[in-house]
Backbone as XML, in Angstrom:
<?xml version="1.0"?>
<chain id="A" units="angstrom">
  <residue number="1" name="UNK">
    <atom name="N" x="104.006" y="74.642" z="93.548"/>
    <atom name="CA" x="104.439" y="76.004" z="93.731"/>
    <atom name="C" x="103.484" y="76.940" z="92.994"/>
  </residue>
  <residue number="2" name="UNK">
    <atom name="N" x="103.522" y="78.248" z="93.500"/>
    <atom name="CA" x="102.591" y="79.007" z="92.943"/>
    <atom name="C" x="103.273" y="80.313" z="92.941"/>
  </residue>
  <residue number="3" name="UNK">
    <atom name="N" x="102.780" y="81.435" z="92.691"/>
    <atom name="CA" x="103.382" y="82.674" z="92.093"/>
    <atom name="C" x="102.712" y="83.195" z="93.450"/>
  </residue>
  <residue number="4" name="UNK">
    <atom name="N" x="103.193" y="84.540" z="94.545"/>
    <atom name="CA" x="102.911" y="85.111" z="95.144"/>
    <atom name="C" x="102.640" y="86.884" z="94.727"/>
  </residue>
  <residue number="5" name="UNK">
    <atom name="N" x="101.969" y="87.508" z="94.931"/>
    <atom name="CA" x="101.465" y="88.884" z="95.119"/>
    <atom name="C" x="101.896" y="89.768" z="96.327"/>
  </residue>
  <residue number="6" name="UNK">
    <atom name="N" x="103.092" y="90.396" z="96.870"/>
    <atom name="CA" x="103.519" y="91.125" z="97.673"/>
    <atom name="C" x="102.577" y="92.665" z="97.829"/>
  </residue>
  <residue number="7" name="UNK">
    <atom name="N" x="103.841" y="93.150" z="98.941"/>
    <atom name="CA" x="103.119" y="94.451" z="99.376"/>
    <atom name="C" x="103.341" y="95.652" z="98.632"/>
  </residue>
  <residue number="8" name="UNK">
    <atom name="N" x="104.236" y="95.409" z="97.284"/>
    <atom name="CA" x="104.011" y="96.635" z="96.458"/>
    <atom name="C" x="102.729" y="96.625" z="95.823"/>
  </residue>
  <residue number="9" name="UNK">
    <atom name="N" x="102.070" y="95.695" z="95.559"/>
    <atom name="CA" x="100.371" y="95.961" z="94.888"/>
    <atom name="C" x="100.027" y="96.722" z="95.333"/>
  </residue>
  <residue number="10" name="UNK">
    <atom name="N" x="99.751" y="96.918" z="96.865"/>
    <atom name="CA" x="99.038" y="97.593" z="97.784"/>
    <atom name="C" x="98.914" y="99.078" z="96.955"/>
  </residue>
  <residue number="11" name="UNK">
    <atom name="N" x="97.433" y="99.137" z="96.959"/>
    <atom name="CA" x="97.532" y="100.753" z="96.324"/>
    <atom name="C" x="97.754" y="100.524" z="94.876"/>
  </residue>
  <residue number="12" name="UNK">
    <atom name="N" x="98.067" y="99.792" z="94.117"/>
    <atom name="CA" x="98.250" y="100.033" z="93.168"/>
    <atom name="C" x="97.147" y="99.445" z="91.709"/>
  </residue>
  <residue number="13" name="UNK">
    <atom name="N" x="97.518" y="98.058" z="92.142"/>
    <atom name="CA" x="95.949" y="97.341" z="90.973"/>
    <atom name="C" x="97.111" y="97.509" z="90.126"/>
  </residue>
  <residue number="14" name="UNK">
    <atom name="N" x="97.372" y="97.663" z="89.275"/>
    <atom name="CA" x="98.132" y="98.004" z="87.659"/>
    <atom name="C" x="97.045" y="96.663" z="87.116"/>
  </residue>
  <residue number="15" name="UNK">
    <atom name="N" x="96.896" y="95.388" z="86.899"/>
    <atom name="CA" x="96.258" y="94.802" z="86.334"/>
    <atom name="C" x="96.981" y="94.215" z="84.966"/>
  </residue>
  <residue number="16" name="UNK">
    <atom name="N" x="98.011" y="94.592" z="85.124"/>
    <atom name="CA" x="98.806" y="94.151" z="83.765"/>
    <atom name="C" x="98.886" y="92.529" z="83.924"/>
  </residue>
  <residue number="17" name="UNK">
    <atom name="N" x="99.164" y="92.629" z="84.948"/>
    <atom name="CA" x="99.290" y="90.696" z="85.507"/>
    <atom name="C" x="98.102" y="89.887" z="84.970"/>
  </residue>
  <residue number="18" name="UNK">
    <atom name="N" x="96.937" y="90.484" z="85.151"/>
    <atom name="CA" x="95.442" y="89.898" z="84.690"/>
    <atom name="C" x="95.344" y="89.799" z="83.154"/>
  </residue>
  <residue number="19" name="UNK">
    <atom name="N" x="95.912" y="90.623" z="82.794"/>
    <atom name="CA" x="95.563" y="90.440" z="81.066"/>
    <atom name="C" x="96.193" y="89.410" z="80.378"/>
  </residue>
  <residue number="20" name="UNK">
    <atom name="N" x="97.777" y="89.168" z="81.346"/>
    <atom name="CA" x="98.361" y="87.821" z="80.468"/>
    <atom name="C" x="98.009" y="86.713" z="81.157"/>
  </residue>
  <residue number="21" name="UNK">
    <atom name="N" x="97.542" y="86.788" z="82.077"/>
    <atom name="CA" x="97.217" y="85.076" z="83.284"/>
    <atom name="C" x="96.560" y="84.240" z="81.995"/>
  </residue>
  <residue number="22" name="UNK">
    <atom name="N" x="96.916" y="83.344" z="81.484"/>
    <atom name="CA" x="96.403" y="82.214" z="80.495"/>
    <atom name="C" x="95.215" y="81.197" z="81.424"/>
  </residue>
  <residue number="23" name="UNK">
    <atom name="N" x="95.258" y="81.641" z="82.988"/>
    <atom name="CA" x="94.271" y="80.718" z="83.550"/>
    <atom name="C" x="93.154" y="81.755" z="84.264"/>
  </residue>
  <residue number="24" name="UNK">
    <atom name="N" x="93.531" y="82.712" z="83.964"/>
    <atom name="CA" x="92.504" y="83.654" z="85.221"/>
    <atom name="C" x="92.397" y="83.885" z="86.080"/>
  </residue>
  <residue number="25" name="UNK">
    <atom name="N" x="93.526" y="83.156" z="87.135"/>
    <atom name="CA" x="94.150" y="82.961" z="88.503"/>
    <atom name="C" x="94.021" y="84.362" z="89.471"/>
  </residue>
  <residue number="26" name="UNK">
    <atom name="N" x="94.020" y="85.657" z="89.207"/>
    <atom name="CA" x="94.928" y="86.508" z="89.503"/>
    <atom name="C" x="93.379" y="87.522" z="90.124"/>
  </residue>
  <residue number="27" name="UNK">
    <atom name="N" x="93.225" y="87.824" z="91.457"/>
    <atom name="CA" x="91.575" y="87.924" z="91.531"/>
    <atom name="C" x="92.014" y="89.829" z="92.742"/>
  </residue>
  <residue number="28" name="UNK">
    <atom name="N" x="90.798" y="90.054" z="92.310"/>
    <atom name="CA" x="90.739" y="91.667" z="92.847"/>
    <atom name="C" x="90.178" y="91.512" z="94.280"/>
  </residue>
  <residue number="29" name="UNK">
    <atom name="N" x="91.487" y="92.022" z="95.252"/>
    <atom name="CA" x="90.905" y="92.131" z="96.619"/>
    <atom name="C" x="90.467" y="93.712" z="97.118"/>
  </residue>
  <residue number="30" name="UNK">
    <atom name="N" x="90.109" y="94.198" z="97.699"/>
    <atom name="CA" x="89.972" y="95.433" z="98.039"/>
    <atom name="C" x="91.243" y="96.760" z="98.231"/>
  </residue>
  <residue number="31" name="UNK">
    <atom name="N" x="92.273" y="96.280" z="98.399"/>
    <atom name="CA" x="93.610" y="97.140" z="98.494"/>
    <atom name="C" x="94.352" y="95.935" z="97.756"/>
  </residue>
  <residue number="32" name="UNK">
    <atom name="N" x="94.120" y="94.999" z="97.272"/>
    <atom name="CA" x="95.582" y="94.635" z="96.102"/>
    <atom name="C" x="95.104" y="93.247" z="95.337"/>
  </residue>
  <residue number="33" name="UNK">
    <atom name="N" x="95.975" y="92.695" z="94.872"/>
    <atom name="CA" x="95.862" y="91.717" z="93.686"/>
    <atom name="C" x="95.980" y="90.350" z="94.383"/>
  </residue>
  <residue number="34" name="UNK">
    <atom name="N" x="95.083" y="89.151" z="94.231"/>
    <atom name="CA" x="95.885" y="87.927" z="94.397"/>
    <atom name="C" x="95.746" y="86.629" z="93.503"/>
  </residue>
  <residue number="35" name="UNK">
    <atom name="N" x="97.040" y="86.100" z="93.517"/>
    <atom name="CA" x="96.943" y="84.846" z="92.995"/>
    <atom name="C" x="96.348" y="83.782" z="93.447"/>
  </residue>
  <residue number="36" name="UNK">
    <atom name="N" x="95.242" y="83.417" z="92.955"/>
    <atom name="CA" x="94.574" y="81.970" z="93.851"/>
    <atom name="C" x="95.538" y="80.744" z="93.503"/>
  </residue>
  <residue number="37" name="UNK">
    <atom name="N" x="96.221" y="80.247" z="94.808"/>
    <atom name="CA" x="97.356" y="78.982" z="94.730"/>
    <atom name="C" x="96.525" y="78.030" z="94.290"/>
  </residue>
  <residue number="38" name="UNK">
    <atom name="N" x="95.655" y="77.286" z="94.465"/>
    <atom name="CA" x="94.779" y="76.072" z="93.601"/>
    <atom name="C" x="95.142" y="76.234" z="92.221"/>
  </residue>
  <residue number="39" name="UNK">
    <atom name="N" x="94.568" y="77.468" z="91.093"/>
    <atom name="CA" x="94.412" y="78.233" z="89.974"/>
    <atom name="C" x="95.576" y="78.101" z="89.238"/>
  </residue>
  <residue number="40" name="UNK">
    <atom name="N" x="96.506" y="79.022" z="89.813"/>
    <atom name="CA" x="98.171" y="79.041" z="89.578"/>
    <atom name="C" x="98.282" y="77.723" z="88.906"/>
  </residue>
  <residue number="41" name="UNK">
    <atom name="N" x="98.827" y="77.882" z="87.432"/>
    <atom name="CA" x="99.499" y="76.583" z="86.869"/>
    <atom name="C" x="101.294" y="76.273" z="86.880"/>
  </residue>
  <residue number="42" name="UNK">
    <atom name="N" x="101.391" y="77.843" z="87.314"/>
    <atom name="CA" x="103.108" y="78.903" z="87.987"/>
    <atom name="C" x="103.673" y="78.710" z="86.083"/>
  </residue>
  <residue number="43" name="UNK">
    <atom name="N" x="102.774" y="79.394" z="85.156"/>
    <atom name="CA" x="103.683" y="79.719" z="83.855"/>
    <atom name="C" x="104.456" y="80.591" z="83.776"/>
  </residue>
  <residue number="44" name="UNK">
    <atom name="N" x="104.440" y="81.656" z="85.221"/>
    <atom name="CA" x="105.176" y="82.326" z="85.128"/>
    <atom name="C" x="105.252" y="84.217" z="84.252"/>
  </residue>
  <residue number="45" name="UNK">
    <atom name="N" x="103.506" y="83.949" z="83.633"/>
    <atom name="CA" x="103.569" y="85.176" z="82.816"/>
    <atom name="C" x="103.414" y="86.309" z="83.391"/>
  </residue>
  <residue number="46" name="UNK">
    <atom name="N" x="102.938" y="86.189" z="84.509"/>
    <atom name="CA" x="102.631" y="87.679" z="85.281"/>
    <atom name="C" x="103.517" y="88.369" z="86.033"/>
  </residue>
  <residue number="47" name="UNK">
    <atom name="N" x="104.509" y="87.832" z="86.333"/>
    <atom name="CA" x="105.638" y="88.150" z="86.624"/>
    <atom name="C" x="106.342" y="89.265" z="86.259"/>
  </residue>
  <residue number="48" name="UNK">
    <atom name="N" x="106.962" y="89.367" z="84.899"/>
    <atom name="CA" x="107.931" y="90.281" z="83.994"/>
    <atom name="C" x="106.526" y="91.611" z="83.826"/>
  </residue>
  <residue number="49" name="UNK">
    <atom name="N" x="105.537" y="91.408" z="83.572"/>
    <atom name="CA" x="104.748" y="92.124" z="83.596"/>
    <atom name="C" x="104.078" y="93.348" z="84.704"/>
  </residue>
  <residue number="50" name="UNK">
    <atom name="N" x="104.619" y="92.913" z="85.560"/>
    <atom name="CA" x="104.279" y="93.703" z="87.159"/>
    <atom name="C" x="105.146" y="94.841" z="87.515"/>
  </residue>
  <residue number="51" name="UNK">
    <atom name="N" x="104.822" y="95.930" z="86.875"/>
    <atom name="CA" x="105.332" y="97.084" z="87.193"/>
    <atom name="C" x="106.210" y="97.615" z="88.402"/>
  </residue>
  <residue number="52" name="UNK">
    <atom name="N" x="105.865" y="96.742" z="89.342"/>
    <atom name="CA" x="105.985" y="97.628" z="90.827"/>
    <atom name="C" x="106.614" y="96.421" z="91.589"/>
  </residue>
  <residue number="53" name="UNK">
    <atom name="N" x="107.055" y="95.164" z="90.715"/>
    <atom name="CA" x="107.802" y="94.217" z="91.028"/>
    <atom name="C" x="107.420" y="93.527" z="92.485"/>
  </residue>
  <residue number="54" name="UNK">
    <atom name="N" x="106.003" y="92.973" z="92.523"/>
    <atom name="CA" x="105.409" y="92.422" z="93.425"/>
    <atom name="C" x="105.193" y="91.554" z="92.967"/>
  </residue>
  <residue number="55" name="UNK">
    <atom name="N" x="105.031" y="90.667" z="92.152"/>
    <atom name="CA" x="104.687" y="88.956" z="91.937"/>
    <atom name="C" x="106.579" y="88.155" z="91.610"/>
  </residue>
  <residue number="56" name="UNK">
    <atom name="N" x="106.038" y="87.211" z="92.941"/>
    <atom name="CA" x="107.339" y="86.339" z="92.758"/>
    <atom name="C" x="107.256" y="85.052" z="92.910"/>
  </residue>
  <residue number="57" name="UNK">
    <atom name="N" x="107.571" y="84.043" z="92.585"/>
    <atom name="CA" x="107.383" y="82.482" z="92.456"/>
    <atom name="C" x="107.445" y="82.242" z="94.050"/>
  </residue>
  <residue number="58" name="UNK">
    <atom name="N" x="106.933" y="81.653" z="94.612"/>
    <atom name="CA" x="106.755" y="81.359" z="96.052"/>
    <atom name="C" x="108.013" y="81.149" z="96.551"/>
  </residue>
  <residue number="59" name="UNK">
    <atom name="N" x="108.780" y="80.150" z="96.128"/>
    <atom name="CA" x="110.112" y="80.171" z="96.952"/>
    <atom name="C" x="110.868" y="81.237" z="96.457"/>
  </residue>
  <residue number="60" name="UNK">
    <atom name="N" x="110.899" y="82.407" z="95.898"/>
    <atom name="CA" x="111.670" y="82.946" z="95.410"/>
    <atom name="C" x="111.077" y="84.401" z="96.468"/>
  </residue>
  <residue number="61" name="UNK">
    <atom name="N" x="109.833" y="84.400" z="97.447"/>
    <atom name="CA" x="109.522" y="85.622" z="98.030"/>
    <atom name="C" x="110.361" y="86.358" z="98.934"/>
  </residue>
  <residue number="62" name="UNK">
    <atom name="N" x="110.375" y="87.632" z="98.795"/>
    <atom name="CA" x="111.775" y="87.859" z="100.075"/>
    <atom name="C" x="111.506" y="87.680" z="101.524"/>
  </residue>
  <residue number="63" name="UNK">
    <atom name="N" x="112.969" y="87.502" z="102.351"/>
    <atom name="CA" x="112.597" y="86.975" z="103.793"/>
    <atom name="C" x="111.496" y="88.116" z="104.447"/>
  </residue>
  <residue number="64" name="UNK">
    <atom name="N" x="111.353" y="89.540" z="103.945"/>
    <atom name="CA" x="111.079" y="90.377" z="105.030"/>
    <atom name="C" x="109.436" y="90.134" z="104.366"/>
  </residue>
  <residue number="65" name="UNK">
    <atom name="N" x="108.889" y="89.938" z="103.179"/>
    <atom name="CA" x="107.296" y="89.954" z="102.710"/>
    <atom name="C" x="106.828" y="88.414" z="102.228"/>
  </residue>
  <residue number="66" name="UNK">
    <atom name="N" x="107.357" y="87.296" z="103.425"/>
    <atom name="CA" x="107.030" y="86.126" z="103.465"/>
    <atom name="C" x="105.650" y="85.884" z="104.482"/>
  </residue>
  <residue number="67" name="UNK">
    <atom name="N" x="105.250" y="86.927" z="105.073"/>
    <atom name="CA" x="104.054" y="86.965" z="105.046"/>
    <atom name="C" x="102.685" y="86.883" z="103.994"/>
  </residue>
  <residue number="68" name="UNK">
    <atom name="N" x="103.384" y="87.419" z="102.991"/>
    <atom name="CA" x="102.427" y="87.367" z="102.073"/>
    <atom name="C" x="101.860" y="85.934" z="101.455"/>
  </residue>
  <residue number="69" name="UNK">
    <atom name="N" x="102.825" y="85.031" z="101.291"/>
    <atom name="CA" x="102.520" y="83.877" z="101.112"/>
    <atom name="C" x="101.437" y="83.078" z="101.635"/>
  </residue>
  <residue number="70" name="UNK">
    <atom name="N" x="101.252" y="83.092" z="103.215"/>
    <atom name="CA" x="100.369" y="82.745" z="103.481"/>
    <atom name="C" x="98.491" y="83.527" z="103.422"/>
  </residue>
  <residue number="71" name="UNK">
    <atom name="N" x="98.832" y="85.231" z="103.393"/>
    <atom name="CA" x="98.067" y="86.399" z="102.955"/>
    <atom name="C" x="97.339" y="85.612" z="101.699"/>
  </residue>
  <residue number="72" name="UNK">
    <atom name="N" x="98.133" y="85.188" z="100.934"/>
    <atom name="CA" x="97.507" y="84.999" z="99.482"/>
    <atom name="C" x="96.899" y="83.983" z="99.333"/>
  </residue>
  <residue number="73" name="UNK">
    <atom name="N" x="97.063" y="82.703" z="100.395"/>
    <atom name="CA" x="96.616" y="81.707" z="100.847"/>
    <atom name="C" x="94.920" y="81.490" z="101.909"/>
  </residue>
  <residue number="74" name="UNK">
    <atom name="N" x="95.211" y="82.293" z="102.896"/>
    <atom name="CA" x="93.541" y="82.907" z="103.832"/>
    <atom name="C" x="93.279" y="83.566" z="103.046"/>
  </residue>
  <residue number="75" name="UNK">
    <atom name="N" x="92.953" y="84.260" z="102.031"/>
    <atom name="CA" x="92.363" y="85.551" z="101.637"/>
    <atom name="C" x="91.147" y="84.161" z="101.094"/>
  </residue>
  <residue number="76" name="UNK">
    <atom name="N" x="91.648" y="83.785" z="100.107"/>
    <atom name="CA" x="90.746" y="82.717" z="99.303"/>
    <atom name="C" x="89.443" y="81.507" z="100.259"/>
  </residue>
  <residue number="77" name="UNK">
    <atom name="N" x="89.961" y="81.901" z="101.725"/>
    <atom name="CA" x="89.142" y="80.730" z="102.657"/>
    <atom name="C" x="88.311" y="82.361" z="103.586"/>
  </residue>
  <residue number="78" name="UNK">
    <atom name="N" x="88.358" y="83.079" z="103.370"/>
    <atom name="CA" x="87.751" y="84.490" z="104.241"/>
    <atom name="C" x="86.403" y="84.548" z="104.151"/>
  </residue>
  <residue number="79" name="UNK">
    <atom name="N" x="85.655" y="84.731" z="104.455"/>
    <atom name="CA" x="84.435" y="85.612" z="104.154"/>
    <atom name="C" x="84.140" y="86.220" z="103.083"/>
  </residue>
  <residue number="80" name="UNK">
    <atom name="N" x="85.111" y="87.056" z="102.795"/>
    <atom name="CA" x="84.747" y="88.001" z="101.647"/>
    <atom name="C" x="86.187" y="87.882" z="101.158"/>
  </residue>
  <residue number="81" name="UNK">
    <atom name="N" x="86.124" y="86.574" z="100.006"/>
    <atom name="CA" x="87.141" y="86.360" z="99.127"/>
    <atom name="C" x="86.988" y="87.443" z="98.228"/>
  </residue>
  <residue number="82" name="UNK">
    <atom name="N" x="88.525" y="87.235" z="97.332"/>
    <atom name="CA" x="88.465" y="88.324" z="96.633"/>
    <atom name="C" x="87.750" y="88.619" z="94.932"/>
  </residue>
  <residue number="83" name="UNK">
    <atom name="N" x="87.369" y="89.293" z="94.350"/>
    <atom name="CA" x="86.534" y="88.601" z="92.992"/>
    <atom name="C" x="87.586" y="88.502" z="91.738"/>
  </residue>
  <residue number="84" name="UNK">
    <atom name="N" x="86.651" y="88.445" z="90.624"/>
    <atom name="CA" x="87.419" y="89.005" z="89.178"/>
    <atom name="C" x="87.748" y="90.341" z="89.179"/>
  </residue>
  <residue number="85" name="UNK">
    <atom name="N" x="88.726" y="90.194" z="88.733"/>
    <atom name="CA" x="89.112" y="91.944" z="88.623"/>
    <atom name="C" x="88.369" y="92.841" z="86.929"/>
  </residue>
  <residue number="86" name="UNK">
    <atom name="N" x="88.311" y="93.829" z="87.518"/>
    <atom name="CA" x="87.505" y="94.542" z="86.730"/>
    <atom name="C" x="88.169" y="94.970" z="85.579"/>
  </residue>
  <residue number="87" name="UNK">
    <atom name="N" x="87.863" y="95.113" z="84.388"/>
    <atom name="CA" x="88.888" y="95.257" z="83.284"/>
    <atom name="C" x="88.609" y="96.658" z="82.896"/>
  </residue>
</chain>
């Protein structure tokens, strides 16, 4: 299991999630944040930290932004994956 990144990021970045990731998991796409599922060890810290209440443990994503799950999944196999986020 891994931690998912929803559609409140969008627009937003806050980055609070990045400062506690203990693995570095958590990577800058062009309009929002993602968790690389490989990376994810799911400690769970970025979570309580997310302002805008977009990171949720994978089975825990809601029915209507269960798209995102797989979003957070292709982003990492794309062309233009997403990088380190900028501090």
């Amino acid at each position: 299991m891994t931690y998912v990144i929803t559609e409140a990021c969008i627009g937003v970045k806050d980055r609070s999630c990045v400062d506690v990731c203990p693995v570095d998991c958590i990577y800058e796409g062009e309009d929002m944040l993602y968790i690389h599922p490989d990376e994810c060890i799911d400690c769970g810290a970025c979570e309580p930290e997310c302002p805008v209440t977009a990171i949720f443990p994978e089975e825990d994503v809601p029915q209507n932004l269960q798209q995102y799950i797989e979003k957070n999944r292709e982003i990492f196999n794309s062309d233009a994956p997403p990088g380190r986020p900028r501090k």
